[in-house]
C-alpha positions, 0 to 999 in steps of 0.5 A: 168876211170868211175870217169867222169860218178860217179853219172850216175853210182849212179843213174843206181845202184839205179834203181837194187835191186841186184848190179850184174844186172847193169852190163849191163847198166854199160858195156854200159856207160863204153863202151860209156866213152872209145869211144866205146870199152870196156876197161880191166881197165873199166872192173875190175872197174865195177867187183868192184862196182858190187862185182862180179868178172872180169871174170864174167864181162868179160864174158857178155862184151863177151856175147852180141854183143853190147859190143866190147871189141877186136876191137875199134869201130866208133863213132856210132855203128850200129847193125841190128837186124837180130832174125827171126822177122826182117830177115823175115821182110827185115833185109837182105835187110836193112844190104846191104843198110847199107853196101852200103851207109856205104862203109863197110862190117858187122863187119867193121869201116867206115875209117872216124870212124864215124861208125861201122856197125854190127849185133845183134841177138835180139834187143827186138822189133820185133813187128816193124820188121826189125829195127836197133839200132844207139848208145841208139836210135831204128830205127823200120819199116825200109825201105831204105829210112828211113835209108837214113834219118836216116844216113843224120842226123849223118852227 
């Protein structure tokens, strides 16, 4: 199943002293090769490269909102800090911005598959409150206009 993406895989294990902390990185490729969810095959693949054992991946697929290993995704999944930085910041407010110019509730797929609109409990920026995340790309300093910008250049 990662055969296609061998040497990006190469390339992200180099930058680990230690296999098992690529996991993450991997998950993420893994799940972007599928078209956007995560596989059991994928999975048992990356437990092999990282010597770890699949459960164990499993497990941080489960773990972090970032993955979906239930449910296929759109084609771009969006996830919406909502840590107490950003929910102080307007995440609330951004999530039914999104909502609405989506057509779509939290955790649904827009009927095009074009995107899944979900939340994330920290995305590591929170000095740029409230802020979102499309595929690999960080959206900060949102407001409903920046997010009607944002949304126009997917479409």
């Amino acid at each position: 199943m990662l055969e296609n993406v061998k040497e990006e895989i190469q390339a992200t294990l180099k930058k680990y002293p230690v296999k098992k902390s690529a996991v993450m990185d991997l998950l993420r490729i893994a799940q972007r090769e599928a078209g956007g969810h995560l596989t059991r095959e994928a999975m048992d693949e990356i437990a092999v490269l990282l010597e770890m054992q699949p459960v164990e991946v499993n497990a941080a697929a489960k773990f972090y909102t970032m993955y979906s290993v239930a449910r296929p995704v759109g084609r771009h999944r969006i996830w919406v800090c909502r840590n107490i930085s950003c929910s102080l910041m307007g995440s609330d407010h951004i999530m039914k911005h999104l909502e609405q110019a989506l057509g779509v509730k939290k955790g649904e797929t827009t009927s095009d598959k074009k995107f899944t609109l979900d939340v994330a409990e920290c995305l590591g920026s929170c000095g740029t409150a409230p802020m979102m995340q499309i595929d690999d790309e960080f959206y900060e300093n949102l407001d409903a206009k920046k997010i009607d910008g944002i949304l126009k250049g997917f479409k």
